[in-house]
C-alpha positions in Angstrom: 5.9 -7.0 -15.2 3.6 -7.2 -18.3 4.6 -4.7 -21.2 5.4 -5.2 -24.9 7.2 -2.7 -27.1 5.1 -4.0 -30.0 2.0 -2.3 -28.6 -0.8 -1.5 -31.0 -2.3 2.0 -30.9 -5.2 2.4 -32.9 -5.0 5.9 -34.8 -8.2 8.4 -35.8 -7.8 9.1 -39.4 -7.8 12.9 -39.8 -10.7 15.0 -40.1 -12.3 14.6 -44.0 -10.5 11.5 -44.6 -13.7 9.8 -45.0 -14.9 12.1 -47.9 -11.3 12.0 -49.3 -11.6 8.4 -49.7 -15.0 8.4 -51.1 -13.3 10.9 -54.0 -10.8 8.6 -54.6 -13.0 5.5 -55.5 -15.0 7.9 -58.0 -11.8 9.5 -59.3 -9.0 7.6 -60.3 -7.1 10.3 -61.2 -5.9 11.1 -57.2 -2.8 9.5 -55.8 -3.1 6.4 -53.5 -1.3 8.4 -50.9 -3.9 10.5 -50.7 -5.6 7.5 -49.0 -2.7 6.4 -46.7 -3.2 6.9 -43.1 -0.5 9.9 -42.3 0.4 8.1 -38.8 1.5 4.3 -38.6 -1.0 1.8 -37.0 1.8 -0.2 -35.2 4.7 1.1 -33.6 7.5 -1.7 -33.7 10.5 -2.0 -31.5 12.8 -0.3 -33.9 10.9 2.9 -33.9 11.9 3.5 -30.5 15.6 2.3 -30.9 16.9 6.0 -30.2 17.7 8.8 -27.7 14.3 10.5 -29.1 12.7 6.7 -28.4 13.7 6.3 -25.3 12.7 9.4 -23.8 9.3 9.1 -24.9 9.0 5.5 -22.9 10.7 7.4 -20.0 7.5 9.9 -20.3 4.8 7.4 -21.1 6.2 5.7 -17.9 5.7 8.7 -15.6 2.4 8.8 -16.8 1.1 4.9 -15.8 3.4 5.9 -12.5 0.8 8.8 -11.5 -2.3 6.5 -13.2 -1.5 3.7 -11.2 -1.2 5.1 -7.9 -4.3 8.2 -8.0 -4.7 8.8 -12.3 -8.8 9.1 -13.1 -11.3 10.3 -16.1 -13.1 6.8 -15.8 -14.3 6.5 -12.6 -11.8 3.6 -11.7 -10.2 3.8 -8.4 -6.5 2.1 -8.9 -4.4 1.9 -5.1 -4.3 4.6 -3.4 -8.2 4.8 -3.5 -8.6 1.0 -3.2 -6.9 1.3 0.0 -8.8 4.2 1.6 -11.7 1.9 0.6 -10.5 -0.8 3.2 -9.3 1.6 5.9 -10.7 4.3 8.7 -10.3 6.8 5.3 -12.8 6.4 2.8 -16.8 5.1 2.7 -18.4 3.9 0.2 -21.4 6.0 -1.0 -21.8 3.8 -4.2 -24.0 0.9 -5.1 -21.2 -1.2 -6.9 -20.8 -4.6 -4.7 -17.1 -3.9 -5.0 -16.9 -0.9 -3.5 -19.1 -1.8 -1.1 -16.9 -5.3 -0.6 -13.8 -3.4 0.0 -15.6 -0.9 2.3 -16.5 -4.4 4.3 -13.4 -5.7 4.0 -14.3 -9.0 2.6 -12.6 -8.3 -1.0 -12.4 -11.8 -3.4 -10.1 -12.7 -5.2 -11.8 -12.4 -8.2 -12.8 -9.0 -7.6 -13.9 -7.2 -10.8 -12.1 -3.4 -9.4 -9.2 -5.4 -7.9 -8.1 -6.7 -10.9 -6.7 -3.9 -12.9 -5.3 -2.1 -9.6 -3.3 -5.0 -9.3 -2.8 -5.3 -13.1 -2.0 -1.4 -13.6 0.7 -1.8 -11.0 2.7 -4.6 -12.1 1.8 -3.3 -16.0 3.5 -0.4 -14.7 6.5 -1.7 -13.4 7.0 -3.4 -17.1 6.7 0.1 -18.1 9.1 1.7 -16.3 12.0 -1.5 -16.4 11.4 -1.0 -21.0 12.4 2.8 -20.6 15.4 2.0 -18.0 16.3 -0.3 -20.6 15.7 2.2 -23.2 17.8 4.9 -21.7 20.8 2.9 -20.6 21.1 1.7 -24.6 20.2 4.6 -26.2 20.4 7.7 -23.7 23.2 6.6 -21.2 23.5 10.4 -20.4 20.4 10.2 -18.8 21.5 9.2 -15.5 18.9 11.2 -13.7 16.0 9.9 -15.8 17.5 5.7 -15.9 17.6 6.4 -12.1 14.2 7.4 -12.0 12.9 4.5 -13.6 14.1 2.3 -10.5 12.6 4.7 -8.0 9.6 3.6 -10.0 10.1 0.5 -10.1 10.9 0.2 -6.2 7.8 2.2 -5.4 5.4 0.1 -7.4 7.1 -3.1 -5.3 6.6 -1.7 -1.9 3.0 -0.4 -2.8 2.9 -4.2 -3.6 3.8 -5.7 -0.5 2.3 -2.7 1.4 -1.3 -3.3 -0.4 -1.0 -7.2 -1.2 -0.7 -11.1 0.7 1.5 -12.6 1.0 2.9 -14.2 -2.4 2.9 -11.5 -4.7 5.0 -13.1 -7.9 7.5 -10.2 -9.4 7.8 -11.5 -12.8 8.6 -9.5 -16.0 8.6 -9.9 -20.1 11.7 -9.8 -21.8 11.2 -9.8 -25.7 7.9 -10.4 -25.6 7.7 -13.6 -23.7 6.6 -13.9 -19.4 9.5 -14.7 -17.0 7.6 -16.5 -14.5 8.6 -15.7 -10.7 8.0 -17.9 -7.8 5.6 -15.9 -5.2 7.6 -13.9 -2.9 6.5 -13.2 0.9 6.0 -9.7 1.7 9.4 -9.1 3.5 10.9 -11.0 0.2 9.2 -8.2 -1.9 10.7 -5.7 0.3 13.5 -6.7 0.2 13.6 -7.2 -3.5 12.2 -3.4 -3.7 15.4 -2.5 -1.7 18.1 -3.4 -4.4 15.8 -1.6 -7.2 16.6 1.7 -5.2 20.1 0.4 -4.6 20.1 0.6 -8.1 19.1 4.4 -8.5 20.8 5.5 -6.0 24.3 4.7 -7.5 23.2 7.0 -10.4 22.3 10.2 -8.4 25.3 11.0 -7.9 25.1 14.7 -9.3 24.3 18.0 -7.2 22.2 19.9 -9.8 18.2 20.5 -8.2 16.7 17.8 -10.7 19.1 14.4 -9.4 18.9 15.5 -5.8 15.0 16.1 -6.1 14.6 12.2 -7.8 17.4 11.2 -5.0 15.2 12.3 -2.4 12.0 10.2 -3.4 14.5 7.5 -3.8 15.6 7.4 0.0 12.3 8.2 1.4 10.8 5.4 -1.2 13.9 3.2 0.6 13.3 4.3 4.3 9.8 3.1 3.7 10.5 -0.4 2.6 13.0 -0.4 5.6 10.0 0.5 8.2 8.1 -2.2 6.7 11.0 -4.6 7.4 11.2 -2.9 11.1 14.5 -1.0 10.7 13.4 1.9 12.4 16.8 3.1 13.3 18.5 2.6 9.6 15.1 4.2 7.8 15.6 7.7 10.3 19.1 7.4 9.2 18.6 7.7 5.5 16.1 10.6 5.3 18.3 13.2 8.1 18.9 15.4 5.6 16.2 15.7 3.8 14.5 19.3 4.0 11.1 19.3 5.2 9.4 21.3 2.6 10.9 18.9 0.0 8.6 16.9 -2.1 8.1 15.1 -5.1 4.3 16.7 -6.5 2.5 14.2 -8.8 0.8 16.8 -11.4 -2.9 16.4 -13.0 -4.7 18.3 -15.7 -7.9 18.3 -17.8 -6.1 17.1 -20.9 -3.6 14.5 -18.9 -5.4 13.0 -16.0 -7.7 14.2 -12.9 -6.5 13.9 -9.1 -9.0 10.8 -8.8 -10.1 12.0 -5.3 -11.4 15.1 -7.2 -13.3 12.0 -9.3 -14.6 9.8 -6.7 -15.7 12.4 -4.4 -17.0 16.0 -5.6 -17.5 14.5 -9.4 -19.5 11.4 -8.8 -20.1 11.3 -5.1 -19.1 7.8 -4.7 -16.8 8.3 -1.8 -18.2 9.8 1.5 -15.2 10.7 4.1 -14.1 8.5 6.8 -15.3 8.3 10.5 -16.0 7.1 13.3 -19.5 6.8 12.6 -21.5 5.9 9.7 -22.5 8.4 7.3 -25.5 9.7 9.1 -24.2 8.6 12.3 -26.5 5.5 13.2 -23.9 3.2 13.6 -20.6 3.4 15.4 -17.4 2.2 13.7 -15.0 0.8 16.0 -11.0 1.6 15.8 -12.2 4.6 13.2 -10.7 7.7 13.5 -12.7 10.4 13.1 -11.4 11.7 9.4 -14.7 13.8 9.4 -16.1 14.4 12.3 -12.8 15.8 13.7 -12.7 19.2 12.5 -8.7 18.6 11.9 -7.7 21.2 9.6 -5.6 18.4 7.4 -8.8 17.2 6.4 -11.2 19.9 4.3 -14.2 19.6 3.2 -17.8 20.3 3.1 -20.3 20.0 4.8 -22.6 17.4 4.5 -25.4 17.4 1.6 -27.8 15.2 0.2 -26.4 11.6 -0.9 -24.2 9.7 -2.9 -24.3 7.5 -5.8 -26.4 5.1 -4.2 -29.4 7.3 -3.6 -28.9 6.4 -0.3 -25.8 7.2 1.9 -25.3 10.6 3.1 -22.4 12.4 0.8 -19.9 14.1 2.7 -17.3 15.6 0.2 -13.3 16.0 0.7 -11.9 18.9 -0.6 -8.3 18.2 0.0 -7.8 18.3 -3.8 -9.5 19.8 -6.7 -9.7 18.6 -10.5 -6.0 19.7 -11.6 -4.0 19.8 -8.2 -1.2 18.0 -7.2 -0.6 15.4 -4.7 2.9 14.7 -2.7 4.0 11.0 -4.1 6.8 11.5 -1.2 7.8 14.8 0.8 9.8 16.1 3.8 6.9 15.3 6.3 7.3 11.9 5.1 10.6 11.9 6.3 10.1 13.8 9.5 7.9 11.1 10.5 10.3 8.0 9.7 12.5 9.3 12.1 9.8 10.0 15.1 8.7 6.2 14.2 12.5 5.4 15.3 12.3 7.8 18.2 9.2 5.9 19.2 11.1 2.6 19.3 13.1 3.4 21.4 10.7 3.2 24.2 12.0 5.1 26.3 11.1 8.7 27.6 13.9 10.8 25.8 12.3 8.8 22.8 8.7 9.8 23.2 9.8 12.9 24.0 11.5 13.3 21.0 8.7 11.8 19.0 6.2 14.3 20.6 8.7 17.5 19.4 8.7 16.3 15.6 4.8 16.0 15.4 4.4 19.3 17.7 6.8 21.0 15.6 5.0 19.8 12.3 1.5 21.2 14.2 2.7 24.7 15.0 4.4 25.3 11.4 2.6 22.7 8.9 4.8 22.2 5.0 2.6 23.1 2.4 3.0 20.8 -0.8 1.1 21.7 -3.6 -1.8 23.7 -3.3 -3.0 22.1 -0.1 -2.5 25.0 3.0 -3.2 23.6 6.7 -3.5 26.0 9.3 -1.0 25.6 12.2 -2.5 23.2 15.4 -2.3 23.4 19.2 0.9 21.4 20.5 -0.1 17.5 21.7 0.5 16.4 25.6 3.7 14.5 25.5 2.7 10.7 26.2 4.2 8.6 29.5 3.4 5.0 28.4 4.8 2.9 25.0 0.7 2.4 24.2 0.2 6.1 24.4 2.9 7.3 22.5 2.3 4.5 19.7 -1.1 5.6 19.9 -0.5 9.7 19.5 1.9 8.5 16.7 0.0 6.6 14.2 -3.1 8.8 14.6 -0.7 11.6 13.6 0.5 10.2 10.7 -3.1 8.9 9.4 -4.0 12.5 9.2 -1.1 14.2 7.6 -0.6 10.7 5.2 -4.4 10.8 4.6 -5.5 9.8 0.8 -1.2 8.6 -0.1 -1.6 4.9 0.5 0.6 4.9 4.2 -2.7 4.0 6.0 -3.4 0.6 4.7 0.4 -0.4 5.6 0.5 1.1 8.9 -2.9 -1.0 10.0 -0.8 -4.0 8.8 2.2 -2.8 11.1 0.4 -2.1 14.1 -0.5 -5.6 13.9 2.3 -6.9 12.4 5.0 -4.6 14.3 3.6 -3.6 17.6 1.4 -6.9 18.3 -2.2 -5.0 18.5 -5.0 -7.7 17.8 -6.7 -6.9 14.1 -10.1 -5.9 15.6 -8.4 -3.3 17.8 -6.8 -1.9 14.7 -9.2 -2.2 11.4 -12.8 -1.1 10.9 -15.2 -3.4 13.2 -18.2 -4.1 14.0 -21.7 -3.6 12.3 -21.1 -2.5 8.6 -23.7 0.0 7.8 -24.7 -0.9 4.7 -25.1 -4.3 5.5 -23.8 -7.4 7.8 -20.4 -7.0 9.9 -16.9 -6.1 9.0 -15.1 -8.6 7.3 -11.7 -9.8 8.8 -9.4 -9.0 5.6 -6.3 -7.3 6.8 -4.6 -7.0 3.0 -5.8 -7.4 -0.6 -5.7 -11.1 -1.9 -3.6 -11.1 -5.0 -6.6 -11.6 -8.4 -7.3 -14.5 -9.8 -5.9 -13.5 -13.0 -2.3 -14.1 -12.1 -3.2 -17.8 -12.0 -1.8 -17.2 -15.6 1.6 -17.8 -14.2 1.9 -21.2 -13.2 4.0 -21.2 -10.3 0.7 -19.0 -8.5 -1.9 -20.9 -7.0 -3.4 -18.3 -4.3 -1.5 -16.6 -1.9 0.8 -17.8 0.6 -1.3 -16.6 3.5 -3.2 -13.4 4.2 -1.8 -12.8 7.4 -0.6 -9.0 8.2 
């Protein structure tokens, strides 16, 4: 975690400062004051040593939380985006090489857009451990909100293993100076994720609407990290009792931040939606699903029209979100599927059949989170074989996850988990701008963490 209290803010002096000043040094009869900047330039740790303090690092953190994971206004993709880059989700209708690398899936490790996704994440996390800090000194009260740090905290750490190679180092700065980590495998950052939530979860202890709301992010965030560790069983356990409609909305507006699909798509037109073809439909994308082409009601959009960014590749626009709407960091759908993933596993037929009733009954009466309506869906055939149900299953979940980062991880699992080949599972083939596919099956942690000098490269970048 990178983060210093002792962060400089540069202030605007007020309006008609300028001409004040210029009176003062052709009348020495006003006050110096009256040329004193009415806001300090640095804000030192002992001006947030207080209740009032730490409550505003516990909002600045919720802030970098939703910037880090979908926050735009400059045309930066951070994770979530980065991610539907690599997969079946997004294509690239921009000319940036970067894009168009991730797109390919042959992303470098130094990686000019890579870099601060990675950095705003781990930033982040440094953000959100100073205003746990913070409130357990000087807001102990604040159970709810300390609590809600670690749910953070843990997020940001699965994301990282979900998203990253093997040897991802966790470090953090305490009083200003790095503490150094070794890099961690995947299932180490997992794992590591696992005792953050720990963590909040002994502090939601209270019944009032705002600790069981953060509660239930918590054990959804926790059921994740436990499906990534193949824990089907324990994972369906945890989330039982979570209401469907449930969710956790992260908010956007004009004066905050945008819903950065609203950015890369209908703003600058440098995403087109995923499919199985390419945009245009000249070349066939193998493993895609279909994102556009389907007609699937959890998918909206328009229809297609002129070109993106690069003058060149047909634009075909998502209209999922607008500017200002919300998007589910973690809902009850999330849970519902986390326990037909464990009904899956059990491969057997009471389990697929099982499996098949949670995603019909999520078809004929789809939650609404947000601002986003589906219309209900004809039932699916129930599936005989392991393969089919596994297949039914994650196609399922890639639409009603689509644009929340889940894709990117659950191309790792099927490899990872259910032993399907890579090129039966990622984008393959001819790449339509250019070449082939690449064979990356996970981001390569950036060059720039070579600061810390136990990081060399990662570990491997196997899925």
């Amino acid at each position: 975690m990178t983060s210093n209290l002792t962060h400089r803010f540069r202030r605007v002096l007020p309006a008609g400062a300028g001409a004040l000043a210029m009176l003062a040094l052709g009348a020495c009869s006003l006050q110096d004051s009256l040329l004193e900047q009415q806001q300090p330039q640095v804000i030192l740790p002992s001006d947030v040593q207080s209740s009032t303090g730490a409550l505003a690092l516990y909002n600045g953190a919720l802030g970098r939380f939703r910037n880090s994971l979908n926050g735009g206004n400059n045309n930066q993709e951070y994770i979530w985006n980065f991610e539907g880059l690599m997969t079946d989700e997004v294509q690239s209708a921009d000319s940036f090489s970067q894009r168009n690398d991730a797109d390919q899936r042959t992303t470098l490790s130094n990686d000019g857009v890579l870099r601060p996704v990675y950095e705003r994440l781990q930033q982040s996390r440094g953000f959100a451990r100073d205003a746990a800090l913070a409130l357990a000194q000087y807001a102990p009260d604040e159970k709810t909100k300390y609590a809600e740090m670690f749910m953070e905290i843990g997020f940001f750490e699965v994301t990282l293993g979900q998203a990253f190679c093997n040897g991802i180092p966790l470090g953090e700065t305490v009083d200003g100076v790095p503490v150094y980590t070794q890099p961690l495998t995947n299932q180490e950052v997992f794992q590591t994720a696992i005792t953050r939530l720990d963590t909040a979860l002994t502090n939601l202890t209270g019944t009032d609407a705002e600790t069981v709301r953060i509660r239930n992010a918590t054990l959804i965030t926790k059921a994740r990290a436990l499906v990534d560790l193949g824990q089907f069983d324990q994972a369906a356990a945890l989330v039982t009792a979570i209401p469907t409609n449930y969710t956790y909305l992260i908010t956007y507006s004009n004066t905050t931040q945008t819903n950065e699909w609203w950015q890369m798509y209908t703003s600058t037109h440098r995403y087109s939606v995923g499919d199985s073809v390419s945009p245009g439909g000249a070349v066939r994308i193998l493993n895609a699903i279909p994102f556009y082409s389907s007609n699937d009601p959890r998918i909206q959009k328009k229809p297609a029209k002129g070109v993106g960014l690069d003058t060149t590749t047909p634009f075909t626009e998502l209209t999922n979100w607008g500017r200002e709407d919300p998007i589910s960091l973690v809902n009850g759908l999330d849970a519902r599927l986390i326990e037909a993933e464990a009904q899956l596993n059990k491969k057997t037929a009471a389990g697929y059949l099982a499996m098949n009733t949670i995603l019909n009954n999520l078809r004929t009466t789809p939650p609404q989170y947000g601002n986003l309506v589906i219309d209900a869906m004809p039932a699916l055939p129930l599936p005989v074989t392991f393969d089919e149900a596994v297949d039914q299953f994650f196609r399922e979940k890639a639409f009603w996850q689509y644009g929340r980062g889940e894709r990117f991880s659950d191309l790792r699992r099927l490899t990872r988990q259910y032993q399907r080949p890579a090129n039966t599972v990622w984008p393959t083939g001819t790449f339509f701008k250019n070449g082939v596919y690449g064979d990356n099956v996970n981001f390569p942690v950036p060059d720039s963490e070579k600061s810390n000098p136990n990081f060399t490269g990662c570990i491997d970048r196997n899925a």
